[in-house]
Every structure is written in structure tokens, then in C-alpha cells.
SEBA-742876 format. One record per residue: x, y, z of N, C-alpha, C in turn; residue number from 1; residue in three letters. Coordinates in steps of 0.001 Angstrom, whole numbers, plus 500000, padded with zeros to 6 digits. Layout:
% residues N
[[X,Y,Z],[X,Y,Z],[X,Y,Z],NUM,'ALA']
...
END
This chain:
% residues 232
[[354642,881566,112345],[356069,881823,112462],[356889,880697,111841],1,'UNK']
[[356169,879468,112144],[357333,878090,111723],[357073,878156,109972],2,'UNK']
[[355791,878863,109327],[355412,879207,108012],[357046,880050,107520],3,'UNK']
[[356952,881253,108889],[358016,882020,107813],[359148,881569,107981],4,'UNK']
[[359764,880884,108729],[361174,880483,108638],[361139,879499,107926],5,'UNK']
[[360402,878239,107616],[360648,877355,106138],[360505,878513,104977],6,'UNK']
[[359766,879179,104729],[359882,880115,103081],[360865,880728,103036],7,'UNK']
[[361269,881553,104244],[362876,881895,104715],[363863,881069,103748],8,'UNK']
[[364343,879810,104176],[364671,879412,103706],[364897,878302,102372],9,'UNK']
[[363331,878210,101972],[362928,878017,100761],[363465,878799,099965],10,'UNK']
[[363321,880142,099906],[364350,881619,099335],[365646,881651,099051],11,'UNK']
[[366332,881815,100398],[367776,881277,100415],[368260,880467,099314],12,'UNK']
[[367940,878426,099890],[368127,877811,098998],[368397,877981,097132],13,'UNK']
[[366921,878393,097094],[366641,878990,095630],[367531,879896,095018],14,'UNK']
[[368038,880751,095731],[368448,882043,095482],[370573,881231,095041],15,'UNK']
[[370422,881048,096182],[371762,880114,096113],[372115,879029,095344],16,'UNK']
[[371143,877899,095067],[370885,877151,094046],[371179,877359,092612],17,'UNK']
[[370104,879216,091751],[370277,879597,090852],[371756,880013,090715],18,'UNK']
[[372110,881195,091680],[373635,881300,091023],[374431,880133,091012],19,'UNK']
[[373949,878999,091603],[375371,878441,091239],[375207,877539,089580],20,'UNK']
[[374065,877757,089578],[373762,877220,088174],[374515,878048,087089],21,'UNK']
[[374413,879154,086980],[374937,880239,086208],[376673,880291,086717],22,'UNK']
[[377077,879645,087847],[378816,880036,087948],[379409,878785,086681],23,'UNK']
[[380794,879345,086971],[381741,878667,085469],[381841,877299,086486],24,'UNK']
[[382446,876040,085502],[382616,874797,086136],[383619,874211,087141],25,'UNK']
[[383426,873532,087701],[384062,873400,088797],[385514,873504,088660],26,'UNK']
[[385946,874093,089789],[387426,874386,089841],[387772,874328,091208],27,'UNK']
[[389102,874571,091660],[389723,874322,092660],[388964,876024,093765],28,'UNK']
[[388792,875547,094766],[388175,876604,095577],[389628,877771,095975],29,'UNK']
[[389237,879145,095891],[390144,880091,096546],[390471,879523,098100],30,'UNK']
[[391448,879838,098066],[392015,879478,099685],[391295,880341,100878],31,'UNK']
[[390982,881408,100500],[390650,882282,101685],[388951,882761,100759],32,'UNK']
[[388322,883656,102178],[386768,883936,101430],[385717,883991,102489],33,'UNK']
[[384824,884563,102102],[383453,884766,102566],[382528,883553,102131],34,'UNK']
[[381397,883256,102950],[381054,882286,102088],[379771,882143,102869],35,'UNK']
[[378580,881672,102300],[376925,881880,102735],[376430,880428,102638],36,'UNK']
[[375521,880283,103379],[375077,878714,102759],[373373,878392,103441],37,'UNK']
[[373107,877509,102681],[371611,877069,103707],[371158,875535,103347],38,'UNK']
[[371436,875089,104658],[371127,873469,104684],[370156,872946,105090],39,'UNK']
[[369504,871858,105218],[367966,871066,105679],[369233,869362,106489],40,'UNK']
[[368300,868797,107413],[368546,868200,107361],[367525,867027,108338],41,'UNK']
[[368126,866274,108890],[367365,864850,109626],[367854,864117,111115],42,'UNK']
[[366970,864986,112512],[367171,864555,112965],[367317,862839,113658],43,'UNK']
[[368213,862482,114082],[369045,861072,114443],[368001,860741,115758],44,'UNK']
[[368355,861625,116652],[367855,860989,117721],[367790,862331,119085],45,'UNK']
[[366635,862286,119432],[366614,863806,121016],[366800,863350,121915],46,'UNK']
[[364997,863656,122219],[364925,862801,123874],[364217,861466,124022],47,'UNK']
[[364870,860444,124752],[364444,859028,125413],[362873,859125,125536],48,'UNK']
[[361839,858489,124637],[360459,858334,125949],[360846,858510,126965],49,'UNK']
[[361854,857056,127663],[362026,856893,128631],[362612,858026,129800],50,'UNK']
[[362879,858921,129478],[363382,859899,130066],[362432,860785,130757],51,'UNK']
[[361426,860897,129638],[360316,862114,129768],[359083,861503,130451],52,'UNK']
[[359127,859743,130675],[358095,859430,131503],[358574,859536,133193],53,'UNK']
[[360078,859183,132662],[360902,859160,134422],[360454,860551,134840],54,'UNK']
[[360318,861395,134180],[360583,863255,134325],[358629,863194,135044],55,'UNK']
[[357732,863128,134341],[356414,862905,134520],[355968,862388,136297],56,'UNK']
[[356442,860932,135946],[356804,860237,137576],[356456,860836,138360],57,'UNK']
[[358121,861319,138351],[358775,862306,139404],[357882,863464,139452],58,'UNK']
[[357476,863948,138379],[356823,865322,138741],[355099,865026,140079],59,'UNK']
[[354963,864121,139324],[353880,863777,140036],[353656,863490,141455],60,'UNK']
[[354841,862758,141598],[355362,862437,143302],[355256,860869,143488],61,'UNK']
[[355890,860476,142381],[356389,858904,142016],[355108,858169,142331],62,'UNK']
[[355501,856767,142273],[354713,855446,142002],[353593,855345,143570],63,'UNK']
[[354929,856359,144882],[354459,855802,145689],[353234,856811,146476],64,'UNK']
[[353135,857999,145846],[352248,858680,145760],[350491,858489,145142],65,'UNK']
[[351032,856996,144330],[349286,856602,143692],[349574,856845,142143],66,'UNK']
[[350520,857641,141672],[350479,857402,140222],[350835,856789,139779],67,'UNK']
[[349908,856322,138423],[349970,855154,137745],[350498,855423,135970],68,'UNK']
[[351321,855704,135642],[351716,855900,134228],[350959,855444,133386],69,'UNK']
[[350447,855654,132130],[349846,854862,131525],[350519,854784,130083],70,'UNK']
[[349827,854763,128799],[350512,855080,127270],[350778,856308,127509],71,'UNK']
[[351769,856623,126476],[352771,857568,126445],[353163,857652,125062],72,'UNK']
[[353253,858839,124030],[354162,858721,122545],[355253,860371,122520],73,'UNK']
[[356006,859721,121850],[356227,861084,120831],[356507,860892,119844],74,'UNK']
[[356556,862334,118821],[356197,862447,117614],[357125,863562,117297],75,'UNK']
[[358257,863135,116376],[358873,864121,116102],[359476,864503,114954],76,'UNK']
[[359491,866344,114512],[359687,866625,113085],[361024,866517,113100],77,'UNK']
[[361248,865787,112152],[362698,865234,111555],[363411,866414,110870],78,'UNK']
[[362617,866646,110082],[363240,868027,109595],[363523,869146,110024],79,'UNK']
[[364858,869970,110107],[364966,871189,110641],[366019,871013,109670],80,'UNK']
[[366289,872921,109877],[367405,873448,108613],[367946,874021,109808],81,'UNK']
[[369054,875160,108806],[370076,876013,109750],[370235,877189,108044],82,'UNK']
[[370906,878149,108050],[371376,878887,107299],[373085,879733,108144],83,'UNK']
[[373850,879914,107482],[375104,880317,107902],[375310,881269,106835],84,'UNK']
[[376869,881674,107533],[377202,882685,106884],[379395,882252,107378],85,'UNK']
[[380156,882034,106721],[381458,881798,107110],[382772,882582,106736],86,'UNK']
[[383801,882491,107084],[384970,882861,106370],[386156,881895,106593],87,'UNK']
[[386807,881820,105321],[387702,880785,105514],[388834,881903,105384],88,'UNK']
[[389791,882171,106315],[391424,882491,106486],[392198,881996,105626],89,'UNK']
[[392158,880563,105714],[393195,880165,104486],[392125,878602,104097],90,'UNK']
[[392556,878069,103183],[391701,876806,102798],[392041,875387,103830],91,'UNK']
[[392467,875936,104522],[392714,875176,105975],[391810,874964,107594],92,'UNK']
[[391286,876526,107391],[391265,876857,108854],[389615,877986,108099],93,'UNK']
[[388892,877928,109313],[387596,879091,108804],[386941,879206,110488],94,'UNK']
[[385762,879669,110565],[384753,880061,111406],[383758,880716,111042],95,'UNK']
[[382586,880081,111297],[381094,880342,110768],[379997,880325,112030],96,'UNK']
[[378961,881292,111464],[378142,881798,112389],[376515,881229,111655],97,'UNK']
[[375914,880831,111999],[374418,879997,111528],[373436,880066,113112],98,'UNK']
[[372290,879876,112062],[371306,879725,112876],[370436,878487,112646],99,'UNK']
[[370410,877446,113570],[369984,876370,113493],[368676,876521,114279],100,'UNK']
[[367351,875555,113496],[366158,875314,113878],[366023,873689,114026],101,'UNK']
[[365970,873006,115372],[365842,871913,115656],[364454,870735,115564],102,'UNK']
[[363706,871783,114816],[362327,871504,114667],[361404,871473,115992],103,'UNK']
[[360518,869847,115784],[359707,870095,117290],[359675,868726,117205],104,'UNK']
[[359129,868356,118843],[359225,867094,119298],[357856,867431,120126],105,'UNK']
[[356416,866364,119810],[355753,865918,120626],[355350,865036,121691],106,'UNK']
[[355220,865402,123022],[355024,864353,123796],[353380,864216,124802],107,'UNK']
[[352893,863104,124501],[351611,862835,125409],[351324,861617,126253],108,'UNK']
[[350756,861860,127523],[350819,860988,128643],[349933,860997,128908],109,'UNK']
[[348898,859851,129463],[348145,859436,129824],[348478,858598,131033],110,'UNK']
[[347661,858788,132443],[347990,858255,133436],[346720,858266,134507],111,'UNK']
[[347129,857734,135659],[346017,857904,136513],[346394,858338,137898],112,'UNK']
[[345783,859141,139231],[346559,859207,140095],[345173,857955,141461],113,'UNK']
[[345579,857554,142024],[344809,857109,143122],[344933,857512,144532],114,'UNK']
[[343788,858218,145049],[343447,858335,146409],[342462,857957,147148],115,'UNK']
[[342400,858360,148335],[341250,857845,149142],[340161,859023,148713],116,'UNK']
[[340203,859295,148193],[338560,859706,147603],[338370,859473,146092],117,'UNK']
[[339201,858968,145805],[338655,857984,144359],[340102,858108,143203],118,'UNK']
[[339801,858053,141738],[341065,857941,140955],[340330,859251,140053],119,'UNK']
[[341938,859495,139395],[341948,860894,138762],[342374,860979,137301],120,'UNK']
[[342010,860837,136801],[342375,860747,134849],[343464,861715,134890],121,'UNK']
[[344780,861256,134064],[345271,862444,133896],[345895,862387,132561],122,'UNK']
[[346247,863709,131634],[346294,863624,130611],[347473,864804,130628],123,'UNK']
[[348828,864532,129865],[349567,865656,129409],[350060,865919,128408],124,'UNK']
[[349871,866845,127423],[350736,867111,125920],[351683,868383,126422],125,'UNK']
[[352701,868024,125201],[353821,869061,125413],[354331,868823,124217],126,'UNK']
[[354542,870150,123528],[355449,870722,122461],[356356,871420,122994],127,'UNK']
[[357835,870824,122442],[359238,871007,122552],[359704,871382,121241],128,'UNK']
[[360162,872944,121074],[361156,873293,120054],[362294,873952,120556],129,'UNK']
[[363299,873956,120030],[364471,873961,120351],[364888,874698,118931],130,'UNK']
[[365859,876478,118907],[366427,876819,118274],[367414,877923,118257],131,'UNK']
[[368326,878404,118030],[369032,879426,118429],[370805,879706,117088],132,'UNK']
[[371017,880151,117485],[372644,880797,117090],[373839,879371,117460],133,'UNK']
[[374650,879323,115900],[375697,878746,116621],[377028,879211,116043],134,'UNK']
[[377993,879403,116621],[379719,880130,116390],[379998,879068,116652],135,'UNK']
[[380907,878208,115292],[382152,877603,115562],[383112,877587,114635],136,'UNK']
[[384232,877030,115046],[385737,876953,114285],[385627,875523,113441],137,'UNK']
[[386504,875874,112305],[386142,874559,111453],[387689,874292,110887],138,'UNK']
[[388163,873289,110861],[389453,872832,109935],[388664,871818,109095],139,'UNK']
[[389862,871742,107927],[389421,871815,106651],[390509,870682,106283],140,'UNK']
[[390401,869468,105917],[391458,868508,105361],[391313,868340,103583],141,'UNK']
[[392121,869296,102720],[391900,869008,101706],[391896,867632,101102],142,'UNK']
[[391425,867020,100548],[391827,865354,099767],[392277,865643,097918],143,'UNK']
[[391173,866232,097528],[392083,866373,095970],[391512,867895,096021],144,'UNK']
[[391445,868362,094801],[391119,869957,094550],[389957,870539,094608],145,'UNK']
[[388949,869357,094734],[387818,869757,094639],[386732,868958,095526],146,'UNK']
[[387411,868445,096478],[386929,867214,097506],[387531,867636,098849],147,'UNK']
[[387020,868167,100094],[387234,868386,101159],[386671,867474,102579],148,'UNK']
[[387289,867314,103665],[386553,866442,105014],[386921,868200,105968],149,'UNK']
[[385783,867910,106259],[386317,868792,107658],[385659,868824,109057],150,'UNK']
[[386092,869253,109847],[385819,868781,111569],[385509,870360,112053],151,'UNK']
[[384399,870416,112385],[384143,871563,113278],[383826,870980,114974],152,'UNK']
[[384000,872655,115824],[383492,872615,117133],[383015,874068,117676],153,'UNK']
[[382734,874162,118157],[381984,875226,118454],[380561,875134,120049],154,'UNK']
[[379655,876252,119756],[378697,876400,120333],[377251,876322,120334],155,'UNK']
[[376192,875870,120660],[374763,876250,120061],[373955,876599,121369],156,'UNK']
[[373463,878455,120866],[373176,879296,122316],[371800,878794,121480],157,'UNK']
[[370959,877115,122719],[369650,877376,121963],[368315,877817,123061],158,'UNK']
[[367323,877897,122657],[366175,878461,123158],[365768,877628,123268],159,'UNK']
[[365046,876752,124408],[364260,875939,123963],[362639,876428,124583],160,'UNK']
[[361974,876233,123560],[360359,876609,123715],[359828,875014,124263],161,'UNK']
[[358629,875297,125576],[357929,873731,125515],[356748,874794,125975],162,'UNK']
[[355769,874212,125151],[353883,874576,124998],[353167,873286,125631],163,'UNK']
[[352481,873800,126922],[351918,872603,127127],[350929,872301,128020],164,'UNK']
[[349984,871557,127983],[348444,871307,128559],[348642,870120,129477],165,'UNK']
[[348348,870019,131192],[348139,869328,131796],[346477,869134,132291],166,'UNK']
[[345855,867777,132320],[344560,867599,132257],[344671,866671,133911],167,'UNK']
[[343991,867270,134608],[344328,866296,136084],[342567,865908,136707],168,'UNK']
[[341944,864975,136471],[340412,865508,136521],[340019,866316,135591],169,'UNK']
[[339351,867596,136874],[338451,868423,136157],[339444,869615,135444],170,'UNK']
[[340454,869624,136848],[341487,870442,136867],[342695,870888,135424],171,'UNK']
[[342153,871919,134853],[343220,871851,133224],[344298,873064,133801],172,'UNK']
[[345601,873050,133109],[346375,874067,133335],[347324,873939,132163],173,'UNK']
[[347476,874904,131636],[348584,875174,130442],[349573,876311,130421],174,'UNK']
[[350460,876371,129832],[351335,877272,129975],[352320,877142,128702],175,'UNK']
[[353263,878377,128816],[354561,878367,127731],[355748,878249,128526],176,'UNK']
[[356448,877651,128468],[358010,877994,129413],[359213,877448,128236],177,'UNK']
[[360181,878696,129000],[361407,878700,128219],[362818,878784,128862],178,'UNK']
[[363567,877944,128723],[365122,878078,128797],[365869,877978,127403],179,'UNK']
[[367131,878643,127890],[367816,879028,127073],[369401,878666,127863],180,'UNK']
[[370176,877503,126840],[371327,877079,127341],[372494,876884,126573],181,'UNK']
[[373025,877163,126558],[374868,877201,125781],[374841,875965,125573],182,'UNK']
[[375327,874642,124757],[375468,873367,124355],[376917,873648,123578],183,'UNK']
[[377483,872464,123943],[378531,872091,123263],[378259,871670,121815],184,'UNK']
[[378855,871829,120977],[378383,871057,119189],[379976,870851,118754],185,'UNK']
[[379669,869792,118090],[380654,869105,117216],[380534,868574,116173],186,'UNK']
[[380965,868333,114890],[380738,867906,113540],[381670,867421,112482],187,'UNK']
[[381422,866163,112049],[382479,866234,110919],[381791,865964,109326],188,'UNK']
[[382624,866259,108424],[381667,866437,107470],[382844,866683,105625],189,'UNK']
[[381803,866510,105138],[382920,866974,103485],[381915,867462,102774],190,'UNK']
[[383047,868365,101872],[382132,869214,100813],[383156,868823,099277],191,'UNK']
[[381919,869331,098170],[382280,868904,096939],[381963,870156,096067],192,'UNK']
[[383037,870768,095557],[383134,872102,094510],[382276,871653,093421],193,'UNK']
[[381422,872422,093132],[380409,871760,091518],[380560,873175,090545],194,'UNK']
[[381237,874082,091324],[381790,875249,090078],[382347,876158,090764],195,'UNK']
[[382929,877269,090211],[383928,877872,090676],[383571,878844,092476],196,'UNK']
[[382250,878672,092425],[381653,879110,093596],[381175,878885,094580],197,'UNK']
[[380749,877385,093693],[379881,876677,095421],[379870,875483,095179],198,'UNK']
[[379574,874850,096641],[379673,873781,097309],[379054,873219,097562],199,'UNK']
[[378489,871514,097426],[377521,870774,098255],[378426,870677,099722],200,'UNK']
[[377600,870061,100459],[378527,869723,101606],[377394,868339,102372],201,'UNK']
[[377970,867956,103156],[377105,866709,104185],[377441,866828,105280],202,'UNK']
[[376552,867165,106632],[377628,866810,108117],[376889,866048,108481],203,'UNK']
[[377624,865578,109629],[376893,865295,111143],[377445,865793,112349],204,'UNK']
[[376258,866175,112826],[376419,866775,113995],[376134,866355,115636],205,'UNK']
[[376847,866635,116226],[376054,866046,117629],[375912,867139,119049],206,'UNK']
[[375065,867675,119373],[375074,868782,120130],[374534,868211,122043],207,'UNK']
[[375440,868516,122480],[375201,868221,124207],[374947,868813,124914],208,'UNK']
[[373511,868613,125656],[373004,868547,126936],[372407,869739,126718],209,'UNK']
[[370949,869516,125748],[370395,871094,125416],[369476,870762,126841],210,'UNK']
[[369231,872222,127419],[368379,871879,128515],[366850,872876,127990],211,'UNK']
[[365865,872013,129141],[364823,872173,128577],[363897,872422,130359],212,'UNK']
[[363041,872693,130062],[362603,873714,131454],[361616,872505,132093],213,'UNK']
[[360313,872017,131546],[358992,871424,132146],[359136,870229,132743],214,'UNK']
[[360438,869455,132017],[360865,868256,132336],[362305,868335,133290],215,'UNK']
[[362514,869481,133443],[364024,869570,134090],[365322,868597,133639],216,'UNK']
[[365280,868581,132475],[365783,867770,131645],[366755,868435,130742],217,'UNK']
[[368351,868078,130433],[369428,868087,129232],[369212,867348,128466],218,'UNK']
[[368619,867096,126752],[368284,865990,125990],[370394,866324,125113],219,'UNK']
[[371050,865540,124231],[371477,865360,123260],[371125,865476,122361],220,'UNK']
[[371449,866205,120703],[371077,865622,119335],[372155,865137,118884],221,'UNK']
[[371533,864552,117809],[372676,864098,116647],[371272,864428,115467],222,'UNK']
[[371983,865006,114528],[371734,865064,113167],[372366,864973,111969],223,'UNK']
[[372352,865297,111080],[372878,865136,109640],[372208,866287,108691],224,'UNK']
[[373072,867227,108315],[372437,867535,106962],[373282,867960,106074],225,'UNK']
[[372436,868268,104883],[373033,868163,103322],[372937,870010,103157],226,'UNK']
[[373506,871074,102493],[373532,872585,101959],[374072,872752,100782],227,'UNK']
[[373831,873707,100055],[374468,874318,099137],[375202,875598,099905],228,'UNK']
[[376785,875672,099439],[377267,877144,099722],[377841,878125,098646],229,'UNK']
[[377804,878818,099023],[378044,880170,097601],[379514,881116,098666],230,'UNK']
[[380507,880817,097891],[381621,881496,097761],[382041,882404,097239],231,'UNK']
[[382159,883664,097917],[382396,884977,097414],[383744,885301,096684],232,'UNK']
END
């Protein structure tokens, strides 16, 4: 599945890329319009280690229960895209609808528990992806004719998927679990006309308090990314 949504948008890109190769040279953008786009970009920062060992702890029944934390990592894909689709009202004011993929974030723990009948190896991995739909409103600060800043806000309805294997002893247990939570998103960002149709653009983004199910946990992002858009 994570195969077809990168070629997904391997496609896109391409597809969007070529026409704008073939549009006439840059010119001042129509004020109003339809407009498509598909970006990649680099996540900043998710979730704390520190968060997801506090989360572990606790799950376990803290320090004073006999568990002993041990090494701990995560490992996470930087890369995720989004693809949209927008309309601008006037060259002021717009609202766009995209679907953002937050990539994945690995986490593994190693620990021990102690009782009166001896100590217990314990081992946990967990894969965290996070992706869904986002609607927001965008203003648009022209600077010259072909140079824009603009500030969006909006929503991101995301899914978050966590896959994951607990090793306790002998005792193994795995499972899939999923929530799904409304997040606030915000962004500011500029785009640059390279012909009469389309646009590079750059944001950053910062999205709050995605929640996530295994850890009972709201993480933050912040990211950044770069798109081409094609103006109808």
C-alpha cells in the first residue's frame, strides 16, 4: 500500500511537472481559479522518546511495580507528501482540500520486569503512521507579480495506524490499533510563478495534538515541504 501511494504520487508530480514545462513564461497569476498540486516534504519533529518511554512506564505499572526501562530508539521516515486540489476566489483569499501522508515513526523498548519468582525480559516494537484529509482557508499576501507569502489554517482529520509486538517472557502479543482525531494545522509559506500556470511553493507547517491510541498519547508535527501547482 505505502508502494502505491509513493507511485501515486510519483505520477502526479510528473504529470504536473511536464505541463508546466510546455506552459508560456512566467506571468502574473489570474486572480481567481482552480488549481491542483503535489508536494513531498521533511518531517521537523513528532514524538519525544521521552514521552513514549513515560507512556511504556506507566503502561507497565511504573518503577514501583519492578520495571526496569532499559534502551529504547526511534526511527523515523522523514519523508511524507500530501497532494491537493484548491480554489482561489480572488488572488487574495482561497481554500484547499489535500491529503497528507505523515509517513511512519518507529519505536523499540527493551526492559525488564522483577518479581518474586524471578525477572522477565521484555521487548516492545511499534509502528506509528499517521494520515488523513485536510480543509483549510488560505490568504495570500501578494509581494510583486510573480512572488507570493501566504498563511493558511485549517484542519487535519488524521488516522493514526500503530502495528505492534509486545515480548513479556515467553508471553508474545501483537495487535493493530487505530484512532482517528481532528488536529488543528497551521502554515505559512510563499510561492513563485515559473509560467503562466504554475507554481513552486515552500511551507511550513505545524499540526496539534494528533492523538494516537497504544501510547494514549497527542504527539505535535512540524514539517516543511516544497510542490509544484498547476493553475487552471
Amino acid at each position: 500500500m505505502r508502494m502505491i501511494r509513493t507511485s501515486f504520487l510519483l505520477i502526479a508530480a510528473t504529470v504536473i511537472g511536464s505541463v508546466c514545462l510546455f506552459s508560456e513564461p512566467a506571468a502574473a497569476a489570474d486572480e481567481s481559479g482552480v488549481y491542483i498540486g503535489a508536494n513531498v516534504g521533511r518531517l521537523l519533529s513528532t514524538y519525544r522518546r521521552a514521552d513514549l518511554d513515560n507512556a511504556l512506564t506507566a503502561a507497565f505499572g511504573g518503577t514501583d511495580s519492578g520495571f526496569l526501562l532499559g534502551p529504547t530508539s526511534i526511527r523515523k521516515s522523514h519523508a511524507i507528501w500530501s497532494a491537493n486540489i484548491g480554489y482561489m476566489a480572488s488572488r487574495y483569499f482561497g481554500i484547499e482540500a489535500s491529503y497528507l501522508d505523515l509517513g511512519t515513526l518507529d519505536y523499540s523498548a527493551f526492559a525488564a520486569i522483577s518479581a518474586a519468582t524471578g525477572t522477565q525480559a521484555v521487548a516492545v516494537e511499534a509502528d506509528i503512521e499517521s494520515r488523513g484529509p485536510v480543509l483549510a482557508v488560505i490568504g495570500v499576501l501578494p509581494m510583486t507579480d510573480s512572488w507570493d507569502m501566504s498563511a493558511r489554517i485549517g484542519a487535519y482529520r488524521g488516522r493514526t495506524h500503530t502495528d505492534f509486538t509486545s515480548n513479556v517472557g515467553t508471553d508474545t502479543k501483537s495487535g493493530l490499533l487505530s484512532e482517528t482525531s481532528t488536529s488543528l494545522l497551521a502554515g505559512v509559506g510563499g510561492s513563485y510563478i515559473i509560467s503562466s500556470h504554475c507554481t513552486i511553493r515552500l511551507d511550513y507547517i505545524r499540526i496539534e495534538h494528533v492523538g494516537e491510541q497504544l501510547f494514549e498519547r497527542a504527539f505535535n508535527v512540524d514539517l516543511v515541504t516544497a510542490g509544484l501547482s498547476y493553475v487552471f
